[in-house]
Backbone atoms as SQL, in Angstrom:
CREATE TABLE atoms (id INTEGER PRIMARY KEY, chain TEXT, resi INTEGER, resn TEXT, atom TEXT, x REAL, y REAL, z REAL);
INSERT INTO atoms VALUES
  (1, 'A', 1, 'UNK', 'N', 0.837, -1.181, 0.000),
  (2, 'A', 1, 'UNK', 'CA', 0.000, 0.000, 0.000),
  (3, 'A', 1, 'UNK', 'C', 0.879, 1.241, 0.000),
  (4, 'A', 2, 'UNK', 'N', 0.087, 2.334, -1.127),
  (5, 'A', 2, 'UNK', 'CA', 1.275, 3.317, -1.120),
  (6, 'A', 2, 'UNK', 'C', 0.928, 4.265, -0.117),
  (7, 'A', 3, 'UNK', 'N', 1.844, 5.147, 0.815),
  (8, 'A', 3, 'UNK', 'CA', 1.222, 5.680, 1.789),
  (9, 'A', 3, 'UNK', 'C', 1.634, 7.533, 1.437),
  (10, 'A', 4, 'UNK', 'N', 2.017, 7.592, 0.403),
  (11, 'A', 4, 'UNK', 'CA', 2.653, 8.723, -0.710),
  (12, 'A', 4, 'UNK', 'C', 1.555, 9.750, -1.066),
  (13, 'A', 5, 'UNK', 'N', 0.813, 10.257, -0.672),
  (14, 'A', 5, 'UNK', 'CA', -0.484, 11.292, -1.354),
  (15, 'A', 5, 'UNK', 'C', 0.450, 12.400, -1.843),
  (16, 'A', 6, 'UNK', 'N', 1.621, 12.653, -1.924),
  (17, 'A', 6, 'UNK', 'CA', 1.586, 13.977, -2.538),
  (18, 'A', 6, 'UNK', 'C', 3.084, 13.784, -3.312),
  (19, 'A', 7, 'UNK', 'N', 2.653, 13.619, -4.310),
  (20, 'A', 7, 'UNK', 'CA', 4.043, 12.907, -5.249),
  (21, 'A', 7, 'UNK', 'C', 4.339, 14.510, -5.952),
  (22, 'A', 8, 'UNK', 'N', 5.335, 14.816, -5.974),
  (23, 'A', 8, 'UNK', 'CA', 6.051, 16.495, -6.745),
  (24, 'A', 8, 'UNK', 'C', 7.109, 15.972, -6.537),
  (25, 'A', 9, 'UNK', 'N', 7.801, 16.438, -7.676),
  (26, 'A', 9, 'UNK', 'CA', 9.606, 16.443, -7.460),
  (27, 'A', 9, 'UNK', 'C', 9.594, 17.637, -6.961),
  (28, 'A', 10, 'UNK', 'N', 10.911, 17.662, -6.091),
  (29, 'A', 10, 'UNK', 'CA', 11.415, 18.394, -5.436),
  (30, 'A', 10, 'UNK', 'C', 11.832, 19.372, -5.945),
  (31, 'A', 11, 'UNK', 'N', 12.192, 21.088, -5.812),
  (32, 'A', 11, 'UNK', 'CA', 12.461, 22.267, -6.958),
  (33, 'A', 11, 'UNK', 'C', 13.529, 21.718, -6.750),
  (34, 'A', 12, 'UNK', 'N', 14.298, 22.781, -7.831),
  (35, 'A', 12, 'UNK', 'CA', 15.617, 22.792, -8.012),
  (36, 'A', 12, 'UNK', 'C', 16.393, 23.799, -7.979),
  (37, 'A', 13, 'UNK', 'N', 16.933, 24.099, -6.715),
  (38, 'A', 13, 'UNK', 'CA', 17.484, 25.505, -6.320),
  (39, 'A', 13, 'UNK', 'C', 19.143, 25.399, -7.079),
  (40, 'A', 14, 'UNK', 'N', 19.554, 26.696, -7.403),
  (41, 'A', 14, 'UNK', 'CA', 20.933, 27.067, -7.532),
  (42, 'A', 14, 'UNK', 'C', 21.632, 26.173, -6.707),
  (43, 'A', 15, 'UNK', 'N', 23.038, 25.543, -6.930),
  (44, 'A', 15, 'UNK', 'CA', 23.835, 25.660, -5.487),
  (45, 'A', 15, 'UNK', 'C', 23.783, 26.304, -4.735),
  (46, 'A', 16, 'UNK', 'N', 24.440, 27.675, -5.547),
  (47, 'A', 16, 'UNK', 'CA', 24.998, 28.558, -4.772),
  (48, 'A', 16, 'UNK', 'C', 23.565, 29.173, -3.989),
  (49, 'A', 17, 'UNK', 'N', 22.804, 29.053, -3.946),
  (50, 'A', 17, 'UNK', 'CA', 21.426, 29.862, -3.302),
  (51, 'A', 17, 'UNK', 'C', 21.189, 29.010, -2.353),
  (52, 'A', 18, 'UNK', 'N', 21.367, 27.405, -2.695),
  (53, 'A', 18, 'UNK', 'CA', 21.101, 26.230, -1.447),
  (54, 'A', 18, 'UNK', 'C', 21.976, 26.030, -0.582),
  (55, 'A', 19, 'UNK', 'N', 23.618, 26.505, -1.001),
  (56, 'A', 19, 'UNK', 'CA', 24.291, 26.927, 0.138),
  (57, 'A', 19, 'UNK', 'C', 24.403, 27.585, 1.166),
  (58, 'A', 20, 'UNK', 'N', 24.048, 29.021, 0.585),
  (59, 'A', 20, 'UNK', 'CA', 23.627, 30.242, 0.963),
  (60, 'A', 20, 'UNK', 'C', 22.384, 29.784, 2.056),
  (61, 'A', 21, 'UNK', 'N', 21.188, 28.832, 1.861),
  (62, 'A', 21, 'UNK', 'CA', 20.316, 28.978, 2.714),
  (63, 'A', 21, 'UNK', 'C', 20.874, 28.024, 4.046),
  (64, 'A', 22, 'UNK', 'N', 21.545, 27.025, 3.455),
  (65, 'A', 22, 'UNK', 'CA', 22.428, 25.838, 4.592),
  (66, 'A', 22, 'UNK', 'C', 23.407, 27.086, 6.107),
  (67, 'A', 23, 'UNK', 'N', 23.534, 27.949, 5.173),
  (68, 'A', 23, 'UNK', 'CA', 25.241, 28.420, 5.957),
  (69, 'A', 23, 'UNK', 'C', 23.954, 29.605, 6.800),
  (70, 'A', 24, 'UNK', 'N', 22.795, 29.925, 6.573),
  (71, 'A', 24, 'UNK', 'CA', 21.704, 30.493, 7.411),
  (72, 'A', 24, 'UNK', 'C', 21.192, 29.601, 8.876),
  (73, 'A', 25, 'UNK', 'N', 21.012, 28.733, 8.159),
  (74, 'A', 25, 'UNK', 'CA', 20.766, 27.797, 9.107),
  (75, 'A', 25, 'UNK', 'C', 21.761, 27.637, 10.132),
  (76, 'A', 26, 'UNK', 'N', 22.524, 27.245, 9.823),
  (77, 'A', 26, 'UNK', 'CA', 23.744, 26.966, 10.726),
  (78, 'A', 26, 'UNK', 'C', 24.233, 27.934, 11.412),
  (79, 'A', 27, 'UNK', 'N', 24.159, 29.352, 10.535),
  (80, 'A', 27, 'UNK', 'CA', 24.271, 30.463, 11.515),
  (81, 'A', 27, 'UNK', 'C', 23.263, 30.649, 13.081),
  (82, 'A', 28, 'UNK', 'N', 21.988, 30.573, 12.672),
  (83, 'A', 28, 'UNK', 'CA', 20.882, 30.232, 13.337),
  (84, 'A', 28, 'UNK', 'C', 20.929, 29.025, 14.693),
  (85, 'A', 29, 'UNK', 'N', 21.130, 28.169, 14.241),
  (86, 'A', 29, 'UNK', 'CA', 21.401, 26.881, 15.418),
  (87, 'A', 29, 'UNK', 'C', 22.725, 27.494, 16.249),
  (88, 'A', 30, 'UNK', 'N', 23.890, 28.281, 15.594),
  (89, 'A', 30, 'UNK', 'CA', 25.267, 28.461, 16.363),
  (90, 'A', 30, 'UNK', 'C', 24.530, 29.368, 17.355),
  (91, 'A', 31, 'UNK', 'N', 23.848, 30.625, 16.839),
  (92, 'A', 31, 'UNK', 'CA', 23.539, 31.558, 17.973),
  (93, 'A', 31, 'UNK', 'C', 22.369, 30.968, 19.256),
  (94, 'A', 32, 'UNK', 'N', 21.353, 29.661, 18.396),
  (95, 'A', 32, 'UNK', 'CA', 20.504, 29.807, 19.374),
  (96, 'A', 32, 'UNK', 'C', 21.048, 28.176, 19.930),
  (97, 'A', 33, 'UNK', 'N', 22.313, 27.067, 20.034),
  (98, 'A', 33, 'UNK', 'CA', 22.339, 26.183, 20.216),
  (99, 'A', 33, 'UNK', 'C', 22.604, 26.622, 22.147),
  (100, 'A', 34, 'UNK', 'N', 22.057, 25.544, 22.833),
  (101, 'A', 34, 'UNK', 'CA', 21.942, 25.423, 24.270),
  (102, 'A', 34, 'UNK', 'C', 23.088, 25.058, 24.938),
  (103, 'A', 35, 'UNK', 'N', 24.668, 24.694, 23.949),
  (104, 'A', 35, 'UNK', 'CA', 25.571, 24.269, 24.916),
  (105, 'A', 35, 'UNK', 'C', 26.417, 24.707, 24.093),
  (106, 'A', 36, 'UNK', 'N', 27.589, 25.266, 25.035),
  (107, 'A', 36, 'UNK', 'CA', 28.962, 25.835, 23.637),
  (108, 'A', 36, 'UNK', 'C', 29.251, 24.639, 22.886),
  (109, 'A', 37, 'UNK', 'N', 29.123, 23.392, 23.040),
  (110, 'A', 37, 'UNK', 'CA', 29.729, 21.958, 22.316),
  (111, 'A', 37, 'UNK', 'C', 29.079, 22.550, 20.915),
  (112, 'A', 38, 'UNK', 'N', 27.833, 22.275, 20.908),
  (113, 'A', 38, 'UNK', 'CA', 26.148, 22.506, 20.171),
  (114, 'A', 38, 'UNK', 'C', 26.699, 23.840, 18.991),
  (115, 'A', 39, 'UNK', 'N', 27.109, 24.998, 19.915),
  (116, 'A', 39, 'UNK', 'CA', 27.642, 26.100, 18.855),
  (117, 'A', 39, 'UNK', 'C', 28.498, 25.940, 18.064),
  (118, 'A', 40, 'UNK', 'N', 29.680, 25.248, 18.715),
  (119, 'A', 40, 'UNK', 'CA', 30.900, 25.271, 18.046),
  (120, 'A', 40, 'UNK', 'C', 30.626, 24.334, 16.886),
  (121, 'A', 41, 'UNK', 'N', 30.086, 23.412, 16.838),
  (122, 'A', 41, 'UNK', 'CA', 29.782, 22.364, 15.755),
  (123, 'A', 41, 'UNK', 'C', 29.164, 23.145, 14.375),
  (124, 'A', 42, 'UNK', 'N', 28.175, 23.722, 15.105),
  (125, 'A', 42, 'UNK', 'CA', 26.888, 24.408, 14.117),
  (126, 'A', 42, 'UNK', 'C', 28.033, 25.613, 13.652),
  (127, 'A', 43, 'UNK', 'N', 29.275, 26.230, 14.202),
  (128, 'A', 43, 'UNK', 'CA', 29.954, 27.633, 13.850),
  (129, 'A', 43, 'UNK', 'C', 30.532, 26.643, 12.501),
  (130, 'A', 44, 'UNK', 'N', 31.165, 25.769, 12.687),
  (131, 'A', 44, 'UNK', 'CA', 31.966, 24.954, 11.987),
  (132, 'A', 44, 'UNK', 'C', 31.068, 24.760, 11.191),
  (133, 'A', 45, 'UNK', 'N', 30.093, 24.124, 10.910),
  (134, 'A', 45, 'UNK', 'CA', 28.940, 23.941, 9.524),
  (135, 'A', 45, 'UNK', 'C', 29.095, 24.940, 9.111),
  (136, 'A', 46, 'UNK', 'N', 28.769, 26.148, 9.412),
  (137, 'A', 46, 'UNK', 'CA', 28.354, 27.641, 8.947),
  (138, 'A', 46, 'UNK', 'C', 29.590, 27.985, 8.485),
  (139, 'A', 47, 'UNK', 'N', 31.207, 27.975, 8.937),
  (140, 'A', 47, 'UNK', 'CA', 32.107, 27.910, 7.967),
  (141, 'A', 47, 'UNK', 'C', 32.168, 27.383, 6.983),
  (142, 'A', 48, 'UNK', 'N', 32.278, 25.708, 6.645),
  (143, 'A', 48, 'UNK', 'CA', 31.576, 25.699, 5.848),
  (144, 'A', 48, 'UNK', 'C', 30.883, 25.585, 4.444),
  (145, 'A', 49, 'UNK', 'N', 30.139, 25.516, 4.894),
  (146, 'A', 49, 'UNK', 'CA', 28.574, 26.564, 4.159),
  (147, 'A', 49, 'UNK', 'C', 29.285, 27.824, 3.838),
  (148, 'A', 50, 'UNK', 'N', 29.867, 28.899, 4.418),
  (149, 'A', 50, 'UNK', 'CA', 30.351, 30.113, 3.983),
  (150, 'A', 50, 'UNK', 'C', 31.059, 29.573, 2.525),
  (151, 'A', 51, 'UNK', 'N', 32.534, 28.848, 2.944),
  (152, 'A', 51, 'UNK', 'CA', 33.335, 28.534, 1.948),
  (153, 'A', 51, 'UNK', 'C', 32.765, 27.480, 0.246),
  (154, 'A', 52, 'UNK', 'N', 31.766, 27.058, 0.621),
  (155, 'A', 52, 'UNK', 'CA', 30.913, 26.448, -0.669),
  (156, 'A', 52, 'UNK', 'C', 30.533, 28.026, -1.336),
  (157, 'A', 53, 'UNK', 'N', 29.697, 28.833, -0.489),
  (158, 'A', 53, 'UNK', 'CA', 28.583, 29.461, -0.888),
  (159, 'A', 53, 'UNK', 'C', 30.097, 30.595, -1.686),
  (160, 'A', 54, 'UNK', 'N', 30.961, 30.769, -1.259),
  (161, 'A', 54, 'UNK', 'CA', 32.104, 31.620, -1.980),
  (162, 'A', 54, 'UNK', 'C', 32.778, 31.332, -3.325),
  (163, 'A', 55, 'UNK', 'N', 32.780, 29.910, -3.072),
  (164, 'A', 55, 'UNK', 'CA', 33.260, 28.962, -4.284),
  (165, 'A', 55, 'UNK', 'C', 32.336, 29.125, -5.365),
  (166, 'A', 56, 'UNK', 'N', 31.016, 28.616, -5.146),
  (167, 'A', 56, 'UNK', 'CA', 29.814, 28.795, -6.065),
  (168, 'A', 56, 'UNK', 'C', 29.651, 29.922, -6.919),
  (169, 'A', 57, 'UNK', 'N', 30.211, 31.005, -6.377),
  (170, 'A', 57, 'UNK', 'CA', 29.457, 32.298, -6.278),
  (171, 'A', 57, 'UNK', 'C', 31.028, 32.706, -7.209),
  (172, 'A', 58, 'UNK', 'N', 32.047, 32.424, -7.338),
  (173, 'A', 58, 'UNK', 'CA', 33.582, 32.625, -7.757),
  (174, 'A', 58, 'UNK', 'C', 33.190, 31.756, -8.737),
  (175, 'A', 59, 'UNK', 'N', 32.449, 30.397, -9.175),
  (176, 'A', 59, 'UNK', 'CA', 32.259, 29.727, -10.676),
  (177, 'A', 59, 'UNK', 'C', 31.254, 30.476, -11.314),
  (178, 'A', 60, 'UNK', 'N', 30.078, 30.976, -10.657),
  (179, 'A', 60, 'UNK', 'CA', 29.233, 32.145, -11.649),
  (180, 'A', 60, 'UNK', 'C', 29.687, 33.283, -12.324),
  (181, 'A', 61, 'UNK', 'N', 30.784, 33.229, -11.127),
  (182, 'A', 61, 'UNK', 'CA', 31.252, 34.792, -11.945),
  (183, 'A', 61, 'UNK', 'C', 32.146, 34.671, -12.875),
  (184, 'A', 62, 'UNK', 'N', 32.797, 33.403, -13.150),
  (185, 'A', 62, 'UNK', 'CA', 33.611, 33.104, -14.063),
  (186, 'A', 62, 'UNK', 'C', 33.047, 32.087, -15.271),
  (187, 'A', 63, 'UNK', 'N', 31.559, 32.255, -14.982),
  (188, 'A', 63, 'UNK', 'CA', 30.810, 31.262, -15.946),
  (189, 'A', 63, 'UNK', 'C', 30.543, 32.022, -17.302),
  (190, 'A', 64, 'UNK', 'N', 30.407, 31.354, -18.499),
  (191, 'A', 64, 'UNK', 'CA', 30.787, 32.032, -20.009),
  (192, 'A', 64, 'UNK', 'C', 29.126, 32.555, -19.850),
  (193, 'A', 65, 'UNK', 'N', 29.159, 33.739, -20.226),
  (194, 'A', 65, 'UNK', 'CA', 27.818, 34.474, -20.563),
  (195, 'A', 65, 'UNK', 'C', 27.461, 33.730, -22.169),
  (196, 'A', 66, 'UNK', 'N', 26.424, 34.195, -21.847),
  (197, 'A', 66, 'UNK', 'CA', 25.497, 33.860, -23.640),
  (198, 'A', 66, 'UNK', 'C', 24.876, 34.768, -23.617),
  (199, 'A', 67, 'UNK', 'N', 24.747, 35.466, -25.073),
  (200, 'A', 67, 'UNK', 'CA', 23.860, 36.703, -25.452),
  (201, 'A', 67, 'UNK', 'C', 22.914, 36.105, -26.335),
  (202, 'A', 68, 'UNK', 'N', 21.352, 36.393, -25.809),
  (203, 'A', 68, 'UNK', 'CA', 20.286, 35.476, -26.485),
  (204, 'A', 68, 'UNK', 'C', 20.019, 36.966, -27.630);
């Protein structure tokens, strides 16, 4: 029995925009995590997440334009 009612593929975000929302998050959990262990982990994700979302963002800008 299928227990599935709502079949959609999933969107399809940029990297660089799905990074960008990851390295939010992680910012988010570092400030509101309940134990310095908890922060430091989540600071470290959010680094990172920073360093993808820089990378990404350094291949767009070096990505070949097309003039339609």
């Amino acid at each position: 029995m299928d227990t599935h009612t709502n079949i959609t593929s999933p969107r399809k975000y940029h990297p660089a925009a799905y990074a960008m929302h990851r390295q939010m998050v992680a910012v988010r959990r570092t400030i509101s995590a309940p134990t310095v262990e908890e922060s430091q982990a989540a600071a470290r994700w959010a680094q990172a997440w920073y360093r993808l979302v820089q990378r990404k963002l350094e291949e767009l800008q070096h990505a070949p334009r097309y003039l339609h």
